[in-house]
N, C-alpha and C positions, 0 to 999 in steps of 0.2 A: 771251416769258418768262411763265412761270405766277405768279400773282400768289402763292399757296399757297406757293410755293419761297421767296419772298424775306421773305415778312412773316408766318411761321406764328406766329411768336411775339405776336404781336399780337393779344389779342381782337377789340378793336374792328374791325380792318382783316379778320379772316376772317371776324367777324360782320356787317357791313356787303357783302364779298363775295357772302356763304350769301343773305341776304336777296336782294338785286337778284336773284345767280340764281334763286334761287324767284319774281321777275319775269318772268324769262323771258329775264335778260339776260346774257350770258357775257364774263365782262370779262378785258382784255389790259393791262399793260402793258410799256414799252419804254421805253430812251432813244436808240434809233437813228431820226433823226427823217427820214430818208430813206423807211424804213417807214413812221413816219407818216404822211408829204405821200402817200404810194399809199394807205393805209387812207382818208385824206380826199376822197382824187380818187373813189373807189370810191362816193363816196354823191354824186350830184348837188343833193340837195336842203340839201349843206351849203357852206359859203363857204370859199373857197380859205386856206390856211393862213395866220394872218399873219407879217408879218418878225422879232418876235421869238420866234418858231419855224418859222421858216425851216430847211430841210435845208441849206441855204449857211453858215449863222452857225456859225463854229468853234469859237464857245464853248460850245455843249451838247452834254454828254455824260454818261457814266453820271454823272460828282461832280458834273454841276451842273443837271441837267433829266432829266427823264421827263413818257413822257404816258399817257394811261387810255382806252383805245374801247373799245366795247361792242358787240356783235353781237343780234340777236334767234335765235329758236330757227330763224329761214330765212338766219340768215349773213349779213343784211344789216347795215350801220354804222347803230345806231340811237344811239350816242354816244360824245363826246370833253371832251376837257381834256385838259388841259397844264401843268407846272409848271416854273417855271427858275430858279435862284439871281440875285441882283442883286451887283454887283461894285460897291458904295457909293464906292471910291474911298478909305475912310477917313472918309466923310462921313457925315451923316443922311440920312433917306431926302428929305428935304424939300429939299436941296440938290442931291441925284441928278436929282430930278424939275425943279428947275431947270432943269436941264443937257441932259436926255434924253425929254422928255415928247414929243417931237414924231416920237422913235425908233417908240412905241408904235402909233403911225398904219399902220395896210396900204394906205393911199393919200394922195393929195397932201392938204396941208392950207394954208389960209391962216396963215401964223406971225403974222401980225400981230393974227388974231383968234383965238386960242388962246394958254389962260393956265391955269397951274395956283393957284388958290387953297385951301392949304389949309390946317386948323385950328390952333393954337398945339398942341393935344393929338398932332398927327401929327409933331410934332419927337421925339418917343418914342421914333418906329422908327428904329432904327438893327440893326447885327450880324448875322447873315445871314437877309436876307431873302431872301422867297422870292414871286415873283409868278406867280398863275395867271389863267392863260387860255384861249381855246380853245373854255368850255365852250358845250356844245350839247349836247341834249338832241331826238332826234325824236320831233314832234305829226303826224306824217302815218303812215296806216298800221301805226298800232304799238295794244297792246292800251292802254287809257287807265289804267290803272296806271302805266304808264311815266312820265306827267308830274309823279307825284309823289315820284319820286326824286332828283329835280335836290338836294335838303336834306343827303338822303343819299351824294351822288355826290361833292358838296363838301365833305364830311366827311373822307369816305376820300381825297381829295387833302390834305389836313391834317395826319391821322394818318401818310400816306408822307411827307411831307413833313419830319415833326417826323423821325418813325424813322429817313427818310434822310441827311435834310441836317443833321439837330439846329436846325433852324429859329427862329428868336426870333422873326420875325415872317414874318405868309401877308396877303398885299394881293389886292387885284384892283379892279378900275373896273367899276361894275354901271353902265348904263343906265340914266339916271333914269327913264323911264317904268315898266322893272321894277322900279329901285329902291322908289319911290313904291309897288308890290303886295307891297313886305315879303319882295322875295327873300333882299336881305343876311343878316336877323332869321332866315329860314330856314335858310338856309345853313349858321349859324353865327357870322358876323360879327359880333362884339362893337361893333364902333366906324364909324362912319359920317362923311361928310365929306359933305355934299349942295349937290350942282353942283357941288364945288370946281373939275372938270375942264371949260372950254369950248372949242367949236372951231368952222369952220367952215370949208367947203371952199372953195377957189377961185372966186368971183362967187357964192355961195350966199347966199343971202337969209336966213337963220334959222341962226341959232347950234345945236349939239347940246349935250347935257348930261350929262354924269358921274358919279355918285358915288363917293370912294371910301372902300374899305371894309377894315376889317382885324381883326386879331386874334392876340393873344399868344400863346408856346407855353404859358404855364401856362395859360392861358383855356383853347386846344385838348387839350390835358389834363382840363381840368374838363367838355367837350364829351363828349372821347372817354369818361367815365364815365358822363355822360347818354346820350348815345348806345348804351351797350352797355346800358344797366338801360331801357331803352325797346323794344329790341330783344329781350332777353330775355323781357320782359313780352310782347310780341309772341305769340316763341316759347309761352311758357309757356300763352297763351289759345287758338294753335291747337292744343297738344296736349290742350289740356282738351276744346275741340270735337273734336277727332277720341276721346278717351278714350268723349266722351258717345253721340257716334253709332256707335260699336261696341257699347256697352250695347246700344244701341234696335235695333241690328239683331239 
């Protein structure tokens, strides 16, 4: 599916398209996640899909997940993410995560050292959320432009998000070692939770660590206007430089 078909109507999401392409990146997306799990097999240098985006799980489809890859100008998978709706149960998101935190795992974990801690402030989310995951972004072999779009890449998962689902709230679990380099603050992510998520694997010596992170649909609204008057300005300074150097030539 052409991204152009579904979301014309969207500045932000065609302006955020226009740019990456002018990266050099030609973006897809889908909610047939069978497709996906072959777009991911197809890049070696990326980690096999997790289980809640699994091609098995019956619960995603077009109403309630899609995902976003990216190609370079040789075809090859230089990025992903993913987005699915959560099924709260009727509950907040802080009692879901009680219940399901250990679903999020792509492999075995110790339950007895895995815990979710988090803020009084994360009782908030509730109504349909929406969690993304997935993302990657390739540092091997690609023009170094590319690692600066990961801001941009998790924007436009936002903006589908909000247009699609009508979204109230977009989470996701950052890594704290990237957390800590200010990816969430990049991203978008209004609100932060640090370390709330711990875990560790089976006979593992050292605990991992979590953050997580979220953001409202009005937030993502106030995003998607920063976003587009950033990118315009963009626009605006390369047509100046190209305006100047057709003078000069």
């Amino acid at each position: 599916m052409n991204l152009y078909n579904d979301f014309l109507y969207s500045p932000v999401i065609t302006s955020i398209i226009d740019y990456v392409g002018a990266q050099g990146i030609s973006l897809e997306i889908g909610s047939d996640f069978s497709l996906y799990e072959a777009h991911v097999k197809s890049q070696p240098r990326r980690h096999a899909v997790g289980p809640f985006f699994s091609a098995d799980n019956d619960y995603l489809c077009e109403a309630t997940a899609f995902w976003i890859v990216g190609r370079d100008n040789k075809g090859e998978l230089v990025h992903t993410q993913a987005v699915r709706t959560l099924d709260l149960e009727g509950k907040n998101f802080t009692h879901f995560m009680d219940k399901h935190l250990v679903d999020f795992f792509p492999y075995e974990i110790d339950e007895e050292k895995t815990g979710y801690y988090p803020s009084p402030e994360s009782e908030k989310i509730c109504g349909t959320v929406c969690y993304h995951g997935e993302l990657w972004l390739s540092t091997g072999n690609v023009q170094s432009s590319f690692t600066g779009l990961v801001a941009l890449l998790s924007r436009l998962a936002m903006a589908v998000s909000v247009t699609r689902f009508h979204a109230d709230y977009f989470f996701a679990y950052i890594m704290s070692r990237n957390a800590n380099r200010g990816l969430a603050a990049r991203c978008g992510f209004m609100h932060t939770d640090p370390n709330s998520v711990v875990w560790s694997v089976p006979g593992g010596v050292q605990d991992a660590e979590a953050w997580s992170a979220w953001v409202s649909r009005k937030e993502i609204f106030h995003l998607n206007i920063m976003t587009l008057k950033a990118l315009n300005a963009v626009r605006d300074t390369l047509n100046m430089e190209d305006r100047e150097q057709r003078k000069a030539a």
